[in-house]
N, CA, C and O atoms as CSV, one atom per row, in Angstrom:
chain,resi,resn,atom,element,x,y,z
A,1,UNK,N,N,13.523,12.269,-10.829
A,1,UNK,CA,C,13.350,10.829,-10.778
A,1,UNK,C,C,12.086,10.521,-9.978
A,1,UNK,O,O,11.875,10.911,-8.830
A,2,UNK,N,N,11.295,9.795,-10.704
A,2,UNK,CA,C,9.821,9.092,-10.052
A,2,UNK,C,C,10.695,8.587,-8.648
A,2,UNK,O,O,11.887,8.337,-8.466
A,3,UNK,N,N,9.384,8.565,-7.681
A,3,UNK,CA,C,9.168,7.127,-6.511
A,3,UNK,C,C,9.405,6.212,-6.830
A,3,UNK,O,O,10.144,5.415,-6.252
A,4,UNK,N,N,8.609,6.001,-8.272
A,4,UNK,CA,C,8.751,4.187,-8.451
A,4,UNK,C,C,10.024,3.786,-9.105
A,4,UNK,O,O,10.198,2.595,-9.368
A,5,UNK,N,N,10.980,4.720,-9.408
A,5,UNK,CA,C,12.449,4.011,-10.288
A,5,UNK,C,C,13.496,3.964,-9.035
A,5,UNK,O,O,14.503,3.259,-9.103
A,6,UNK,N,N,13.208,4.729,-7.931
A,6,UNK,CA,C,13.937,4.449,-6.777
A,6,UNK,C,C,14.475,3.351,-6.189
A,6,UNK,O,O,13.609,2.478,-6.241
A,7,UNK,N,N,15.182,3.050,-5.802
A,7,UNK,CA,C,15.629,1.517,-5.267
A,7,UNK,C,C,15.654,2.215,-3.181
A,7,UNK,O,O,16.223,3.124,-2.577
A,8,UNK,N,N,14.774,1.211,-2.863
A,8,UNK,CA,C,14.461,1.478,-1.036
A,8,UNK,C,C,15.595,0.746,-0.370
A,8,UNK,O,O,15.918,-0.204,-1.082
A,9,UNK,N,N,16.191,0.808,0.524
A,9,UNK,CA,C,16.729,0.457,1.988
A,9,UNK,C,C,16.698,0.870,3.062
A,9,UNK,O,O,17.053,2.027,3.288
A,10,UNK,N,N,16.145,-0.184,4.302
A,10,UNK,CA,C,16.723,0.212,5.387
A,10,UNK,C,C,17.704,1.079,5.643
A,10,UNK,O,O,18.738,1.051,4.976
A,11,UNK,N,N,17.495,2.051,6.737
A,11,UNK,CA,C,18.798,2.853,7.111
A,11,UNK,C,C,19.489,1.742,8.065
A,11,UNK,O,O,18.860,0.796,8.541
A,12,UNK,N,N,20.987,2.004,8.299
A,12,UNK,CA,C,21.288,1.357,9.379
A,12,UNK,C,C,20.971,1.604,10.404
A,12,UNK,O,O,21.151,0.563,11.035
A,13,UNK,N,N,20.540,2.433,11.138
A,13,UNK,CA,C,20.451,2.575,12.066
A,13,UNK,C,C,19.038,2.934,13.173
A,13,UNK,O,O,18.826,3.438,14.276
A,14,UNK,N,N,18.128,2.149,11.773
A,14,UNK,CA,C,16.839,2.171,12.298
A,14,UNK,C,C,16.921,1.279,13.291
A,14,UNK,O,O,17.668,0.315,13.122
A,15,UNK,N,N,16.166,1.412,14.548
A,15,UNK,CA,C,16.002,0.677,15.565
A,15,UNK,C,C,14.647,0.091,15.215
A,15,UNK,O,O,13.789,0.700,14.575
A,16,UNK,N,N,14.475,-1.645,15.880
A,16,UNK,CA,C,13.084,-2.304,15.639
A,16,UNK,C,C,12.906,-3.176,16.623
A,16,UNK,O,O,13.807,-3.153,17.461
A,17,UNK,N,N,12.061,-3.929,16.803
A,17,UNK,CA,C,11.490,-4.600,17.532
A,17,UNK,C,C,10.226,-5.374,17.019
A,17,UNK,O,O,9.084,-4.969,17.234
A,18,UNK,N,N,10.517,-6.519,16.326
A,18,UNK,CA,C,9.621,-7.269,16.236
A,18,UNK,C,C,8.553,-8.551,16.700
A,18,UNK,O,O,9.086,-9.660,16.736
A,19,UNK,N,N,7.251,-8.489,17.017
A,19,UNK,CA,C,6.777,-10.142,17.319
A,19,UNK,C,C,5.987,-10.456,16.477
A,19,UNK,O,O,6.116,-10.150,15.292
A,20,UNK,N,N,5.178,-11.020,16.880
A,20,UNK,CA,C,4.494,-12.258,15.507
A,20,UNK,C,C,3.530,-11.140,15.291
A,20,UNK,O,O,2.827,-10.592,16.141
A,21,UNK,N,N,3.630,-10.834,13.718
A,21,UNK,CA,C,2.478,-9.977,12.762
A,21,UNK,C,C,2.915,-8.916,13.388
A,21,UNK,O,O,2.290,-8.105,12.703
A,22,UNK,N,N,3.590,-8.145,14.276
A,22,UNK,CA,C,4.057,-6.869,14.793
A,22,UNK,C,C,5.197,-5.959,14.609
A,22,UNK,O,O,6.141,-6.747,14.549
A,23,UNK,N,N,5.602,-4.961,14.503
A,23,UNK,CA,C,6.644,-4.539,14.391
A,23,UNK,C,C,6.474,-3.221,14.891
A,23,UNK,O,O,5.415,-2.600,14.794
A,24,UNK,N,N,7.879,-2.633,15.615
A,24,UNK,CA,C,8.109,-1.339,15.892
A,24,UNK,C,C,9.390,-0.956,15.900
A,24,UNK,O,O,10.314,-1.509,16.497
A,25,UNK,N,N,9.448,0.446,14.915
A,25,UNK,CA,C,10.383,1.305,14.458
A,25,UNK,C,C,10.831,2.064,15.200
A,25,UNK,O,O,11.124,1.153,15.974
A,26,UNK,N,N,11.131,2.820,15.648
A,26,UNK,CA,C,11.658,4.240,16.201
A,26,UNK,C,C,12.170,5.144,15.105
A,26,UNK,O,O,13.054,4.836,14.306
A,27,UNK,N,N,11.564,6.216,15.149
A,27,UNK,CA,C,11.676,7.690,14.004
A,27,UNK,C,C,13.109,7.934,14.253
A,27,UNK,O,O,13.647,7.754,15.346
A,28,UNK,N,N,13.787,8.415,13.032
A,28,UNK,CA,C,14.988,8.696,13.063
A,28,UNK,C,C,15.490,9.927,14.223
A,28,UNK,O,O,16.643,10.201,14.555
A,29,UNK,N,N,14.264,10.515,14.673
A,29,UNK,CA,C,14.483,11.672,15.323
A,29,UNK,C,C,14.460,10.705,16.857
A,29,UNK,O,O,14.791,11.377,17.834
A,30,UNK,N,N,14.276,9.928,17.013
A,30,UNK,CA,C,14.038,9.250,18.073
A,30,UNK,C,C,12.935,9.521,18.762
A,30,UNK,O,O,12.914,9.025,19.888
A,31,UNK,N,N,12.015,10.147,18.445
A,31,UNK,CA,C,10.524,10.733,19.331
A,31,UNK,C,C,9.484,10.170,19.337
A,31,UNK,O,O,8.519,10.542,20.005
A,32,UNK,N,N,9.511,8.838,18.341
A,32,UNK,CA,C,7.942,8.223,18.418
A,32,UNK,C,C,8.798,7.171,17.648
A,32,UNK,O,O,9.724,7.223,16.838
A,33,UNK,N,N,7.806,5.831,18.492
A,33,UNK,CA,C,7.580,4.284,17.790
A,33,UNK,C,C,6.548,4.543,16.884
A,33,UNK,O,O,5.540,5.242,16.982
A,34,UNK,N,N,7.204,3.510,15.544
A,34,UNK,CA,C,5.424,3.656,14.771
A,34,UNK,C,C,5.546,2.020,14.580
A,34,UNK,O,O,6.415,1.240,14.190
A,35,UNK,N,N,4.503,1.956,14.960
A,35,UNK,CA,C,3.747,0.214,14.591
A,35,UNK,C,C,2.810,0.284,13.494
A,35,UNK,O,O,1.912,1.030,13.105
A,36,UNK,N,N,3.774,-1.544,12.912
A,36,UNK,CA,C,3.275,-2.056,11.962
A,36,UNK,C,C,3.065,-3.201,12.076
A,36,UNK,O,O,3.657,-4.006,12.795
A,37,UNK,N,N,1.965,-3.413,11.180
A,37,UNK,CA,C,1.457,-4.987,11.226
A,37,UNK,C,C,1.609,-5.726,9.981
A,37,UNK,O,O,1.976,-5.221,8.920
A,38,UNK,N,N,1.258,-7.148,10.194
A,38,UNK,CA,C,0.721,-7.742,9.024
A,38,UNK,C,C,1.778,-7.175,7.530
A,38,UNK,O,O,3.003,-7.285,7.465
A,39,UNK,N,N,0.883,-6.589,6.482
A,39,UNK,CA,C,1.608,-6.327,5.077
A,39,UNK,C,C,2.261,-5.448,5.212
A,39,UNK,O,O,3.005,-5.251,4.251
A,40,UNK,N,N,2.389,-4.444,6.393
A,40,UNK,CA,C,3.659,-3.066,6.604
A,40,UNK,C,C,5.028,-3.951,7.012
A,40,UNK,O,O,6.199,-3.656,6.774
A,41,UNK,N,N,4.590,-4.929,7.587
A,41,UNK,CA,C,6.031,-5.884,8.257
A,41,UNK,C,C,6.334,-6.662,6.938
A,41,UNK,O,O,7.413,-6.478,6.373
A,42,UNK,N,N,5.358,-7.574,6.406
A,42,UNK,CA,C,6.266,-7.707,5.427
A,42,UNK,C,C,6.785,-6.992,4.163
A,42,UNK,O,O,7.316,-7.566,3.212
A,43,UNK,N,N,6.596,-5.855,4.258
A,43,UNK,CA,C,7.436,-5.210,2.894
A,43,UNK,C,C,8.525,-4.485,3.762
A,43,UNK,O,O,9.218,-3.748,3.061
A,44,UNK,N,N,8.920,-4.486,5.277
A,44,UNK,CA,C,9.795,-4.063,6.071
A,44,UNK,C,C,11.189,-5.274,5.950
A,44,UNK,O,O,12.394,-5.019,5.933
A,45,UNK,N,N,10.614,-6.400,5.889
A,45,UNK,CA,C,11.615,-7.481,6.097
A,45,UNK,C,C,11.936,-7.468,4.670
A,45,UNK,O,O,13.144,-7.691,4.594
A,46,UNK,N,N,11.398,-7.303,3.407
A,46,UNK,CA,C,11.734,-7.518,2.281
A,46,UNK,C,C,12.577,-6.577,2.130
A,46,UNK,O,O,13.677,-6.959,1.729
A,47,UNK,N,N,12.431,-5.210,2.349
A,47,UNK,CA,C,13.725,-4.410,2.562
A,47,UNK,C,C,15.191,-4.652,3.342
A,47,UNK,O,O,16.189,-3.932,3.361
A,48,UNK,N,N,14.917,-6.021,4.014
A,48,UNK,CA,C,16.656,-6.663,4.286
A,48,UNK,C,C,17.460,-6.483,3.524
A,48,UNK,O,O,18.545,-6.401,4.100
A,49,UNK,N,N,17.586,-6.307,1.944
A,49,UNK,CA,C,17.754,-6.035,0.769
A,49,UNK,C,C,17.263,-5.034,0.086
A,49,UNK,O,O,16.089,-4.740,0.310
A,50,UNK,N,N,17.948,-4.335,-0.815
A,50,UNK,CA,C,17.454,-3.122,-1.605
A,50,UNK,C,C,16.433,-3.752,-2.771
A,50,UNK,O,O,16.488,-4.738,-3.506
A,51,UNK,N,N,15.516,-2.721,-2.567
A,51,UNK,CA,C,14.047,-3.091,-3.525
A,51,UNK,C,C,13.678,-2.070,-4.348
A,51,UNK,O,O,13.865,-0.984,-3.799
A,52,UNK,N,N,13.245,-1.990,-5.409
A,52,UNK,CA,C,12.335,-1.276,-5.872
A,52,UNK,C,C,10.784,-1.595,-5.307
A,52,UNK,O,O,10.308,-2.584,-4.749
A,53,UNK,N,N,10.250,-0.374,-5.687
A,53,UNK,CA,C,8.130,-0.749,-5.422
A,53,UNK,C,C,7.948,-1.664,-6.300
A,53,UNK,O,O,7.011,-2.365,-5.916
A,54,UNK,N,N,8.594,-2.230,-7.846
A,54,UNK,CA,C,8.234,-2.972,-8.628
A,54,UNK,C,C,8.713,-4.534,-7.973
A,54,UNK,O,O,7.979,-5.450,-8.341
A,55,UNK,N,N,9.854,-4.924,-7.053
A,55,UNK,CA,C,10.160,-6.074,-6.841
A,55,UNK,C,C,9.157,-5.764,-5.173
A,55,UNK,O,O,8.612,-6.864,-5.090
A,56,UNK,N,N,8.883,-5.324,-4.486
A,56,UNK,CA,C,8.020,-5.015,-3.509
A,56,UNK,C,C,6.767,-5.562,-3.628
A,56,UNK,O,O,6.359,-6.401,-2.825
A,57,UNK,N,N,5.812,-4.977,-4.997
A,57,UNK,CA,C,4.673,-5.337,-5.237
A,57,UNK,C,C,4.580,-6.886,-5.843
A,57,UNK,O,O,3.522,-7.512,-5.784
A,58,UNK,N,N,5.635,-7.373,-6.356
A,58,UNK,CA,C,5.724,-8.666,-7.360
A,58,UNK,C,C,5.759,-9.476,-6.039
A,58,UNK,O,O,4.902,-10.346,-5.887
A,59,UNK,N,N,6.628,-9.273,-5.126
A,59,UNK,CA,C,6.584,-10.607,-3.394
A,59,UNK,C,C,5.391,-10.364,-3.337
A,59,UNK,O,O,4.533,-11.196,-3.633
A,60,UNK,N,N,5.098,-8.956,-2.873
A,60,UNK,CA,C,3.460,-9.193,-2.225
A,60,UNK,C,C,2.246,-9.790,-2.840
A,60,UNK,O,O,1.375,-10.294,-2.130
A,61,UNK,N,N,2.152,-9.748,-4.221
A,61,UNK,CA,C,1.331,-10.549,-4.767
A,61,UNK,C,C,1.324,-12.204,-4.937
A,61,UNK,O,O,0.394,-12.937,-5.274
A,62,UNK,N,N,2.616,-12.512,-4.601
A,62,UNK,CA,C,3.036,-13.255,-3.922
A,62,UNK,C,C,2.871,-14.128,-3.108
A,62,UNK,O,O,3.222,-15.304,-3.206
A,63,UNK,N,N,2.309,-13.601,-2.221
A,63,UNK,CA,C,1.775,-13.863,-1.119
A,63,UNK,C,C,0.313,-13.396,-0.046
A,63,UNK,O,O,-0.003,-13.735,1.094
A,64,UNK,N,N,-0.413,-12.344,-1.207
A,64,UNK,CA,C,-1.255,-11.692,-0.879
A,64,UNK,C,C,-2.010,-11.780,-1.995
A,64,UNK,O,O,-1.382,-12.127,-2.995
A,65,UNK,N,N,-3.532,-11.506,-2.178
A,65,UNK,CA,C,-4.617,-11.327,-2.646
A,65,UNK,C,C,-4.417,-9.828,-3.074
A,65,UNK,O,O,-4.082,-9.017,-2.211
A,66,UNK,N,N,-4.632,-9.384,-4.523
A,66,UNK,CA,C,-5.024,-8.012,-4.418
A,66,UNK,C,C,-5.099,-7.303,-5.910
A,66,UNK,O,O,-5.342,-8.133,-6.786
A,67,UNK,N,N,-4.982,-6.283,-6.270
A,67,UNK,CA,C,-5.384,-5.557,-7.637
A,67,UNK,C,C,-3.870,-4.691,-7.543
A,67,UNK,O,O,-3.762,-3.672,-6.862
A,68,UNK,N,N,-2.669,-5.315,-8.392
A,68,UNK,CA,C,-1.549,-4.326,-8.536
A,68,UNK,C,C,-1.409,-3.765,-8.514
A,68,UNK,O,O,-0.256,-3.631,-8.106
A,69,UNK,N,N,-2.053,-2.545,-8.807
A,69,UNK,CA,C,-1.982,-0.897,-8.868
A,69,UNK,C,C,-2.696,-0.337,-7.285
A,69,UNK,O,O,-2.403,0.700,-6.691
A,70,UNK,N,N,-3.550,-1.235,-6.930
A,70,UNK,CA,C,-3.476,-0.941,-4.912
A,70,UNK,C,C,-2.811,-1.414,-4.639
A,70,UNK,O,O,-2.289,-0.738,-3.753
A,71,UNK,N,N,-2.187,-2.466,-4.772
A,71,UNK,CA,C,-0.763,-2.822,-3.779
A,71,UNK,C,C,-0.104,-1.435,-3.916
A,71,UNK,O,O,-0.084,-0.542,-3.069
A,72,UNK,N,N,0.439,-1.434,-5.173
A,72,UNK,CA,C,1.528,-0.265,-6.004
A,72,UNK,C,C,1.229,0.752,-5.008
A,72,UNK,O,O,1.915,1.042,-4.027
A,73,UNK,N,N,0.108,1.265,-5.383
A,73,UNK,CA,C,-0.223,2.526,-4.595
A,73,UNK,C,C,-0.171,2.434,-3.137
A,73,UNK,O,O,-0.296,3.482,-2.504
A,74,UNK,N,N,-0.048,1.611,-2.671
A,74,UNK,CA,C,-0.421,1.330,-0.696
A,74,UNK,C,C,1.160,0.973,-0.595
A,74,UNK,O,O,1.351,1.048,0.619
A,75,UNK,N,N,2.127,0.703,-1.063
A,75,UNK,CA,C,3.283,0.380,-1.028
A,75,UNK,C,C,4.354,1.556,-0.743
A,75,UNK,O,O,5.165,1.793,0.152
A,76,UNK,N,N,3.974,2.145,-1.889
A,76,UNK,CA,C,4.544,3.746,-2.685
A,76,UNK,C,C,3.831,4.601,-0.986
A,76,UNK,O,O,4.705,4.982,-0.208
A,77,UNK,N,N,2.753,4.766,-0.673
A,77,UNK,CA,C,2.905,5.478,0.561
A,77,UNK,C,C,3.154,5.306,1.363
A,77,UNK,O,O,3.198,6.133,2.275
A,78,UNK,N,N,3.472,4.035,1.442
A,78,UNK,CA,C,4.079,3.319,3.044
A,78,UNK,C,C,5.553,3.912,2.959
A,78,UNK,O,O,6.308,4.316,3.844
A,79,UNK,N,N,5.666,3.839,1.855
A,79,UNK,CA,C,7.598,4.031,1.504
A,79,UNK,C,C,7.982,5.132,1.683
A,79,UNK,O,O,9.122,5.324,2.106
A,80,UNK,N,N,6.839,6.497,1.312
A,80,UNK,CA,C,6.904,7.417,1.242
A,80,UNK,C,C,7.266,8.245,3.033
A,80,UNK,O,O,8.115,9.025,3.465
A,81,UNK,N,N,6.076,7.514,3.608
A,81,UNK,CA,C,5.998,7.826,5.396
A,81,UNK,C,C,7.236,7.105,5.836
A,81,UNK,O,O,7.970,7.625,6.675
A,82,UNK,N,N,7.464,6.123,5.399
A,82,UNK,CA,C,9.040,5.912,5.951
A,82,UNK,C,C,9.935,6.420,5.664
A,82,UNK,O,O,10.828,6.332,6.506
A,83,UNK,N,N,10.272,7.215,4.413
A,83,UNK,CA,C,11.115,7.755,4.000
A,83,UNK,C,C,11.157,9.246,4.910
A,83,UNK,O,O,12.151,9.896,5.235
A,84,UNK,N,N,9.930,9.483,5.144
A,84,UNK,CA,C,9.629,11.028,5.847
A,84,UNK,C,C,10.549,10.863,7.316
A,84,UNK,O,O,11.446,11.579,7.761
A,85,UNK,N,N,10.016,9.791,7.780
A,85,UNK,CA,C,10.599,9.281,9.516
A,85,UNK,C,C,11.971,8.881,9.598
A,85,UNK,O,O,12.656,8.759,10.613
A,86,UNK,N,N,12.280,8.697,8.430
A,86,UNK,CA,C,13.792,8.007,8.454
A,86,UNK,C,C,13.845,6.494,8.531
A,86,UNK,O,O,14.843,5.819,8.782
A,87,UNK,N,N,13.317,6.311,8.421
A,87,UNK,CA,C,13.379,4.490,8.315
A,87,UNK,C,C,13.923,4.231,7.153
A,87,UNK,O,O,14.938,3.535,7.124
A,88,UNK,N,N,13.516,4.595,6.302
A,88,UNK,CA,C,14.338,4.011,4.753
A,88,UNK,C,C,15.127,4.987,4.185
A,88,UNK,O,O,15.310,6.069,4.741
A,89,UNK,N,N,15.627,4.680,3.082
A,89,UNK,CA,C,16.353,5.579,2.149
A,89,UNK,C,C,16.340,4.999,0.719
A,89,UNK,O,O,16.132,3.827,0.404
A,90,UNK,N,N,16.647,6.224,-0.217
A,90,UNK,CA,C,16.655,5.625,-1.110
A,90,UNK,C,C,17.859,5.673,-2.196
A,90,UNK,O,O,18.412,6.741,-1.935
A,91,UNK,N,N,18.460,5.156,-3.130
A,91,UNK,CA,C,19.430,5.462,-4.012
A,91,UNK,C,C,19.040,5.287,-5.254
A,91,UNK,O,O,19.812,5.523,-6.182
């Protein structure tokens, strides 16, 4: 199964901490915060809910300026490094 037919969620038990345009995670291993800003936070909050990269990229254009297939692609690796750290999951 592709990346992109995946459906993303939050784990429960990601820890965060957010302020304005900011955000910080803690790795599932608990050993490092990773900060995000700006368009990493919002495709973090859009994951309140299970997403595909296809309903991911459709908000962000949305609300952002850009060429679909770089969103797509800048999305798909964000998802990917979260998926590595434990922040998301997928079904």
């Amino acid at each position: 199964m592709s990346i992109n037919s995946n459906i993303f969620f939050r784990k429960s038990d990601s820890l965060e901490v957010e302020e304005i345009d900011t955000g910080y995670f803690l790795s599932s291993d608990g050993r490092r915060w990773v900060k995000v800003e700006r368009t990493a936070l919002a495709v973090w909050n859009s994951l309140e809910e299970p997403a595909s990269i296809g309903d991911l990229v459709t908000e962000l254009l949305g609300k952002y300026d850009g060429e679909p297939e770089r969103i797509r692609s800048d999305v798909s690796a964000l998802l990917m490094t979260w998926t590595e750290l434990g922040l998301v999951a997928t079904q």
